[in-house]
N, C-alpha and C positions, 0 to 999 in steps of 0.2 A: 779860264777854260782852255784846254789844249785848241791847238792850232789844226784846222781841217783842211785836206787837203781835198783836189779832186781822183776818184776811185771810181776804175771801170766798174761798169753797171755790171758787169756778168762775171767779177769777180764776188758779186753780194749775195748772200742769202737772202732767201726774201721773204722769213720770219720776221715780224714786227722787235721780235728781241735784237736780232742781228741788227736789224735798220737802227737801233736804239744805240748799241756797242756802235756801229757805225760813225754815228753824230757824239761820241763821248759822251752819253746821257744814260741811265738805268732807267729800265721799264720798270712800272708799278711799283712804285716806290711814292714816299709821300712828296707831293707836288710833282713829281717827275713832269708833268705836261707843261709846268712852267719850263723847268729845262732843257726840254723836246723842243718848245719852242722857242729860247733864247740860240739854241744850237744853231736851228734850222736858218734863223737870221744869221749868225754868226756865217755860216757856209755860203748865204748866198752872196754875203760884204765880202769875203777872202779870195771868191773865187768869181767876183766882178762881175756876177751875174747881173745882165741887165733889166731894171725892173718893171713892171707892166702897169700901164697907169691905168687906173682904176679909180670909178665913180662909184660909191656905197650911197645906195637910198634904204629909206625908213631903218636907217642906223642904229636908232635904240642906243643902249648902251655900249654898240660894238664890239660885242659877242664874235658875229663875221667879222669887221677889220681886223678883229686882233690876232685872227689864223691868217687870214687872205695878207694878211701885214710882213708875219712873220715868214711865209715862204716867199716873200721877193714881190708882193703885188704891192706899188705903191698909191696908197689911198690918194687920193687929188681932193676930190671933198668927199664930205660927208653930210648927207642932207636930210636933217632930223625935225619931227615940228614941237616934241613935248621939251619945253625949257629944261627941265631938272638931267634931262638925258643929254641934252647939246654941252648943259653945262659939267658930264661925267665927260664927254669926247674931247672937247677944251681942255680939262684936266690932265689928260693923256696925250696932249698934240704939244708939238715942238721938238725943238734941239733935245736928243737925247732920250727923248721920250716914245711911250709907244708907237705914235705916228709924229714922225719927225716931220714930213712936208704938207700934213693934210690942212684944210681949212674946213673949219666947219658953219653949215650952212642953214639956221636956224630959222626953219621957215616951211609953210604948208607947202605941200610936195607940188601942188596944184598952179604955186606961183612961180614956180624953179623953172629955167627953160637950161635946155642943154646946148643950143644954137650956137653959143659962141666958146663953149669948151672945144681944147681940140686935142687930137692924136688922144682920143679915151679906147683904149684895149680892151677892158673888159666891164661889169656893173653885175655886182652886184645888191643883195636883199630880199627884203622878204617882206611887205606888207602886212598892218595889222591882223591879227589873225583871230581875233575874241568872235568875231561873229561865225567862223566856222567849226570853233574850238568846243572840248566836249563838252566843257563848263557852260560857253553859249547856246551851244544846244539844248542841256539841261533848264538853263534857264530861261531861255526865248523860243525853241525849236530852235530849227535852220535857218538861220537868216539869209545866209550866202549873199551872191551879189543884191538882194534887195535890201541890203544895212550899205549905208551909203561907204562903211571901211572896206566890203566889199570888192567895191566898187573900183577901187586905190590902183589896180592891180591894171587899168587903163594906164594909168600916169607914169608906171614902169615903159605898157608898151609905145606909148608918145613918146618917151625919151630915145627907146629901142631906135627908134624911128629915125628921131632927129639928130643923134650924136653916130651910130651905125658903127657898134662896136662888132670885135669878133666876135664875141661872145658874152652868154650873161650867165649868171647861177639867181633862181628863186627860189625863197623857201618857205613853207606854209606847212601847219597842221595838215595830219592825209585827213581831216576831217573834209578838207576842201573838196578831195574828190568824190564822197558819195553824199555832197551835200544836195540836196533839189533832187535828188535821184540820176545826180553825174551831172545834171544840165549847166551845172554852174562851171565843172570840170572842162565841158566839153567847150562851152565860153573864153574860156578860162585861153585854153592850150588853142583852140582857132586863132586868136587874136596871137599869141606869140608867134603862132606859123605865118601871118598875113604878113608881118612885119620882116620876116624873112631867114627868120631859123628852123635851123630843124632840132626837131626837143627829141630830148634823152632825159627820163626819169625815174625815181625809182624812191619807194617809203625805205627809208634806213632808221635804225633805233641808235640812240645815241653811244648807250652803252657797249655796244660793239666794235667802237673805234674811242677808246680806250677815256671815258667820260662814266666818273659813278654813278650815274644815272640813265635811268631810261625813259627816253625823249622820245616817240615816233614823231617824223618831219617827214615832209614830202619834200624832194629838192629835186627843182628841172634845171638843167643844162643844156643853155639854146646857144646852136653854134653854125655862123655864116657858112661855114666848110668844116668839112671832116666828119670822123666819129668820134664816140666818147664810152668809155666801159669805167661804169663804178668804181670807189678802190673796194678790193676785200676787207671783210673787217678785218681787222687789226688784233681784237681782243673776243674772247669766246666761242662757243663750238664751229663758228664760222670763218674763225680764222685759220690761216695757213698749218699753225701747229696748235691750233684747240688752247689758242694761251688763254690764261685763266682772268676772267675780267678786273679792273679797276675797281675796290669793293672802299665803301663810304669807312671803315672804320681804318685802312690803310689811309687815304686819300686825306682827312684830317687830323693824323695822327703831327702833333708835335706841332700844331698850329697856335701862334699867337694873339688870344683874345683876348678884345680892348672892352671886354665887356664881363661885367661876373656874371656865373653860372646864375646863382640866383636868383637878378634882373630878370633871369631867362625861365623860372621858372611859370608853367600854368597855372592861372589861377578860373575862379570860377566854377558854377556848379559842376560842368563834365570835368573838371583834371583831376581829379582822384580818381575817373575810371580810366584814365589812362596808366595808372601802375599794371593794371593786371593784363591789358593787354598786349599778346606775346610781339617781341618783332617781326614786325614785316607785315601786321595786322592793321585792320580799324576800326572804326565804332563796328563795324558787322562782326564784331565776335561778340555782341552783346545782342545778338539776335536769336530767336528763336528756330531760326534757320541754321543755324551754327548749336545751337544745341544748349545756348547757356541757361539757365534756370531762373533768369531774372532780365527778359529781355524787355529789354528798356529800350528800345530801338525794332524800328521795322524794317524788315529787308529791302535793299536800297534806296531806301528814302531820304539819305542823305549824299554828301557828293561825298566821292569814293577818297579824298583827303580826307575828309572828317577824321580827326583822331587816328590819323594814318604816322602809327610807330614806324621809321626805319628799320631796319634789319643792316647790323653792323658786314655782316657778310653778301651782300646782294645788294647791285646798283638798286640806290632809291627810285620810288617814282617820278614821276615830271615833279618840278619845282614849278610851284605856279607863282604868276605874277603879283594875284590880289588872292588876301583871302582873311579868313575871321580869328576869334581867340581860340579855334581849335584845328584851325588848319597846318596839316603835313606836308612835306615830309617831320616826324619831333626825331628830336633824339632818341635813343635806346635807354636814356638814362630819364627820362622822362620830362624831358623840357625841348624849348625851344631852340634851332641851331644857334649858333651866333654867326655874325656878319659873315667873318671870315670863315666860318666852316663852310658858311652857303657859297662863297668865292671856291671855295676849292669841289666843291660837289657839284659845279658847273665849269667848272677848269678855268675860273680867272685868273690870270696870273696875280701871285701873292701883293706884288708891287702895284697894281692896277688901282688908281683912287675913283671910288664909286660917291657923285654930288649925293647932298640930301642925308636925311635920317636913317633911321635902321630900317623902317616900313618903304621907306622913297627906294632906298638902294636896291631892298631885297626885292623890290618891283621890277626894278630896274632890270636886276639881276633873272626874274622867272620868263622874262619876257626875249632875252638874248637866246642866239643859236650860241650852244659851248664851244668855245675858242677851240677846244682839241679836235670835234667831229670836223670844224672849219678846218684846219691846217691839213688832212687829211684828203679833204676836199679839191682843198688851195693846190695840194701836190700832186694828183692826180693831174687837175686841170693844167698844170704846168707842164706835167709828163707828156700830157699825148697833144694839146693843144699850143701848146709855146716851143716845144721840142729841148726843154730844159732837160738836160742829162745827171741825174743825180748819185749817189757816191753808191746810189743802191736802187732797187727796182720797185716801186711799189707794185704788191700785187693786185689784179683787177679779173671785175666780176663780169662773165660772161652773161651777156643778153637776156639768156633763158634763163641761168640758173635763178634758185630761188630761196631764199634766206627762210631761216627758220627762227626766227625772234617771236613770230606769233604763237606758234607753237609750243616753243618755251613758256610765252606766260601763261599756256590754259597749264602746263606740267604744273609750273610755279603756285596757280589759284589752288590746283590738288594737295602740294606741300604744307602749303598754308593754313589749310580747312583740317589734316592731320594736325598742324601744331595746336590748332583753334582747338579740339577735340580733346588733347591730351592735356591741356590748360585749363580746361573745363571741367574735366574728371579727376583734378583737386579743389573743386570747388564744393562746398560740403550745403547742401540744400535741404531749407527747414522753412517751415510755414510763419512767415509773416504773423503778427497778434495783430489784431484787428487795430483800425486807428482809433483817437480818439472820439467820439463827437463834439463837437463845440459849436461857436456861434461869433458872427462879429459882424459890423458894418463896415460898406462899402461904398464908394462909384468907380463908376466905367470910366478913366479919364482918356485925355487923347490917343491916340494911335491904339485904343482899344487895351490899356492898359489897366487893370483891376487895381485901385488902390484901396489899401482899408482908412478908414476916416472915425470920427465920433459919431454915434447916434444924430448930432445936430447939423453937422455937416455932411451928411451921407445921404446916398439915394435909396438903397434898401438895408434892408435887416437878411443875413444869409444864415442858415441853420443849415448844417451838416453833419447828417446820420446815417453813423453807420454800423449799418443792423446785419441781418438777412441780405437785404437791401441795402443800397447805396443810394440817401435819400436828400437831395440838395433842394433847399425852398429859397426862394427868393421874394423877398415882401415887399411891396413899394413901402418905403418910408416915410412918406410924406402923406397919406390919405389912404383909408379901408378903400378894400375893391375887391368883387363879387365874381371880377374877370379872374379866369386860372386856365394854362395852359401846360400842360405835359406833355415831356419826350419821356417815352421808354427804351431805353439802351440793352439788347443784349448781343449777345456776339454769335454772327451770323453762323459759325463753323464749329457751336456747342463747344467752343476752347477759349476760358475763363480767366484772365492775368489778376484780375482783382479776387480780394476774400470777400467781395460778395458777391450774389448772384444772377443781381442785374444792378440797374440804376434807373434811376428817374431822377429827374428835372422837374422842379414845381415852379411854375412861371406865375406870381399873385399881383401881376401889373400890367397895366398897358402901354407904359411906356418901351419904346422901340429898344434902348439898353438894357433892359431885363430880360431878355432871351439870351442877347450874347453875354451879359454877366452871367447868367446860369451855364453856359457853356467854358467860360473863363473859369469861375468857379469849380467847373467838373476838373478841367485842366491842369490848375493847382494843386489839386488834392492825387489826381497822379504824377506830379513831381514832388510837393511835400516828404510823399512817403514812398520817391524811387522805386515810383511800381513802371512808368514810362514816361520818355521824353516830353511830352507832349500828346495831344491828340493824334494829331497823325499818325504819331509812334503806333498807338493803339488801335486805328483804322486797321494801317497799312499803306503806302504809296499810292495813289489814285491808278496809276496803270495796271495796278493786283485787283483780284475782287475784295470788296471791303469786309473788314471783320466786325464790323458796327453794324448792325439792322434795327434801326429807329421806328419809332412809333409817335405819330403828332396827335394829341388829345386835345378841343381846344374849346371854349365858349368864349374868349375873347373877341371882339368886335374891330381890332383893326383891318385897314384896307387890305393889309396884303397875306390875312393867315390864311387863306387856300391854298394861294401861293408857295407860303412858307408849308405848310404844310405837305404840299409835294414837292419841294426840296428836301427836307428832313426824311422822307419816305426813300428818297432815294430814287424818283422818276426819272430824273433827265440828270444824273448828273455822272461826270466822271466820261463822261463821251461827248466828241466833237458833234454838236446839233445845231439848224440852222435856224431861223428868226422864225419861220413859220410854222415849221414842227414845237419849236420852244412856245411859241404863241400857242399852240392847240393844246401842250400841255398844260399850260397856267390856265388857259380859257381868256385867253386876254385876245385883243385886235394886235396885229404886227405891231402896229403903230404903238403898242403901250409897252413892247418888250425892251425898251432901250430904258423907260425911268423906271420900270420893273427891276432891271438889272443893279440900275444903279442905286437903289432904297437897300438890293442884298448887300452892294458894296457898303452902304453907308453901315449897316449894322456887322459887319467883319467878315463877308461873306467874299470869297477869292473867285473874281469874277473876269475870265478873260473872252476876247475879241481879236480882231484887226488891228485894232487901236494900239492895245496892249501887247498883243505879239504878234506881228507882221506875221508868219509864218500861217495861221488861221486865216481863212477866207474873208474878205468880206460877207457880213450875214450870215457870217456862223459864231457858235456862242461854243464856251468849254467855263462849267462850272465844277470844279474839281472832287470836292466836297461836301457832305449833304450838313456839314455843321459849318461858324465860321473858324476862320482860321488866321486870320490878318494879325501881323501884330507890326509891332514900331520897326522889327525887322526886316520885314515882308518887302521880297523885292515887288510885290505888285501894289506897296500901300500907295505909290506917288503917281502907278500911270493913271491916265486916264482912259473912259471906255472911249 
């Protein structure tokens, strides 16, 4: 690489292209960020810039060291607790390597003292952030600081304390700030001020500082003296010259994969609906909210990856850490990225060796800040706070002004719902032929799983007809019985996805898995025949009004069919209700609503608490569902109440 030399600042443009010709590197180009920051080190080694020693907590895979690295911060350690991550920063530590002096410190943050490090300059990090993150929310509410990761965010400012650097950068999901209603925010940023910075911060999307994706992060910058002004972005309508962003189908172009395409493809019942949907879409264009004619999916009922296709032209969405055999970012081509694609769509440098499997890595991987929004960071901080003079001026955002990334993606949701729309109207819709009727035996086995068995080995005999009606009986198998209990199903909003007109449930047993088999039963026959997902699909999401209006018929004699019976009706469920209002509905004493609750669990009934998500009060109850819904999947089958 050419030789750099040092260049008055106020001879530089201060276009991110110009910065780019600057450092002998091409903008937006494929890998360019690796380049950008091979350069960026290169200038600070030539021109003997002296380096800032720096402590990196909750390190992760070192996403931040490898920016904060690369503009002249020299990591000292790095102090990580999950082994597979310590064991990616070792990888990358040594002579030669991406941290050449760092040492890494493989251990809960909680046992780390800073007392006896010295001359540390700067620290950064970001502490876990799943409890405030929209996936955590989704699935637990808001945990905030009462999830003990929460929590983490003390042990940053004890170090703050004890080592009393110039400065730190944190980074965290902006879920953090409107999590409790700010209160955790507000917690959050006192304790950094106590400690003796003054904060400067600010939600930035990743995409805008030149990363194919779009990341929102909230990043504070706490500084013993001085101020601090954001850098501009770099890349799109907010940058100095509207340069055109970092798009996924440039950024992996000419990438070397150690992996064949077709390893990568989806398998499983949903990957054949992933052909048709367009890029930049997800399972919600198979919604009836979207317009498609066979929605098999209810509106937002699933997390917004779901079958979330990239768009080769437009930074992708967050890359998440964990996720299932249908979670996005996929390809355009209808598979899964490989390794290194997902390296380059989070700006790894190509050369960066990630421990672990392709699941362990890409964890690794959804869970880093992108090394490119970090170097951007890193220069900034250098500009105004170390008084590094660089060959060109990064430009920087004033106080008040205000980014328009949010704005862009409600534009973006309207583009999309147009592509949804025009993808749909070649779709050629004809009426389903009724199905078969047939008949077979079954049991319920664990985690409320339906399996079919012989006649000898089985618990009921199941008949399914379908007429007019849509009629499912369940027989106990083992002994006649006089007890029969009926659900009637129709759809509460007179708008019909089945060819028939209602349904019933024939319940001809008393035992407690003959309810949920008749419901399990209803549930196969709409995946069978690709009418929807699932039950819920067919509801709707519990925070919509339900599209199911049940009817309980019953002469069976167990203890709890009143009970079940105003469950199935639909009394108390889908709303936060407390022990005692829940008690007045069943007609039960307080005192019985706790093994009440837990006989709904036992039969597949999705029954949350305190227990089960901190975020609900003590002595309040949230039953979601007026049918069950549990299965071996169900993130609620292992808590307890």
């Amino acid at each position: 690489m050419q030789q750099l030399s040092l260049f008055s600042a106020n001879d530089a443009d201060n276009s991110f292209n110009q910065i780019c010709s600057t450092l002998c590197c091409e903008n937006n180009t494929p890998a360019w960020t690796d380049r950008f920051g091979e350069a960026m080190s290169q200038w600070i080694n030539i021109n003997e810039i002296a380096p800032i020693r720096t402590l990196s907590l909750f390190s992760g895979a070192g996403g931040l060291d490898i920016g904060f690295a690369d503009a002249g911060f020299q990591i000292v350690n790095s102090v990580e607790l999950e082994k597979k991550f310590c064991e990616t920063l070792e990888l990358n530590s040594g002579t030669g390597k991406t941290f050449s002096d760092s040492k890494v410190i493989c251990i809960d943050i909680r046992e780390f003292s800073g007392k006896n490090l010295k001359n540390i300059d700067f620290i950064i990090g970001g502490p876990p952030c799943q409890t405030f993150s929209a996936a955590g929310r989704r699935a637990n509410g808001v945990l905030g600081t009462t999830d003990s990761r929460g929590m983490l965010f003390k042990e940053y400012v004890r170090l703050l304390k004890e080592i009393s650097p110039k400065g730190f950068l944190f980074e965290n999901v902006y879920g953090i700030i409107g999590a409790q209603g700010g209160e955790n925010w507000r917690k959050i940023t006192k304790e950094f001020s106590k400690a003796g910075y003054k904060l400067f911060y600010r939600i930035l999307d990743a995409a805008d500082y030149g990363v194919p994706q779009h990341r929102e992060r909230v990043i504070i910058v706490g500084l013993k003296n001085g101020e601090f002004k954001f850098p501009r972005p770099t890349h799109g309508p907010d940058s100095p010259d509207a340069a055109p962003f970092y798009i996924p189908s440039t950024a992996i172009k000419g990438v070397i994969k150690s992996e064949p395409i077709e390893s990568n493809r989806l398998s499983g019942r949903f990957a054949p609906l992933l052909d048709d949907i367009p890029p930049g879409l997800n399972y919600s264009f198979y919604t009836e909210k979207m317009g498609h004619p066979n929605p098999i999916f209810a509106w937002r009922s699933k997390f917004s990856d779901f079958l979330y296709k990239a768009d080769p032209d437009t930074p992708v969405r967050t890359i998440k850490a964990s996720g299932g055999a249908y979670t996005g970012p996929l390809h355009w081509d209808n598979r899964f990225f490989t390794l290194e694609e997902y390296k380059r769509l989070q700006t790894f440098p190509d050369n960066y060796s990630i421990s672990g499997n392709k699941q362990t890595a890409v964890k690794q991987i959804g869970n880093s800040v992108p090394p490119q929004l970090a170097r951007i960071l890193a220069i900034a901080i250098r500009q105004q706070v170390f008084g590094t003079v660089f060959p060109f001026e990064l430009p920087l955002l004033e106080a008040n002004e205000q980014l328009t990334f949010r704005k862009r993606k409600r534009q973006l949701t309207e583009i999309y719902r147009k592509k949804a729309a025009d993808a749909i109207e070649t779709i050629k819709t004809k009426k389903n032929p009724l199905p078969d009727s047939y008949s077979f035996y079954c049991y319920l086995g664990s985690d409320f799983k339906l399996i079919e068995a012989d006649k000898f080995n089985s618990e009921f005999r199941i008949e399914v007809i379908w007429e007019k009606k849509l009629e499912i009986i369940v027989t106990d198998n083992s002994k006649n019985s006089n007890s029969e209990a009926t659900v009637i199903i129709n759809a509460s909003d007179n708008k019909w996805v089945l060819n028939a007109d209602s349904v019933e449930l024939h319940i001809k047993s008393e035992k407690e898995t003959a309810f949920t088999t008749a419901w399990k039963v209803f549930e196969r026959e709409l995946i069978r025949n690709n009418i929807k997902a699932d039950l819920v699909q067919l509801n709707g999401y519990y925070k919509y009004p339900p599209k199911l209006k049940c009817k309980y018929i019953t002469n069976r004699n167990t203890p709890f069919e009143e009970v079940l019976k105003n469950v199935v009706e639909g009394n108390c469920i889908a709303r936060i209700i407390d022990t005692e209002e829940l008690a007045a509905e069943w007609k039960l004493s307080a005192s019985q609503v706790m093994d009440t609750a837990q006989h709904f669990k036992n039969i597949g009934y999705e029954i949350r608490n305190n227990s089960t998500n901190p975020q609900i009060n003590e002595g309040e109850w949230l039953i979601p569902y007026a049918f069950p819904t549990l299965t071996h999947l169900s993130v609620q089958l292992r808590k307890r109440l």
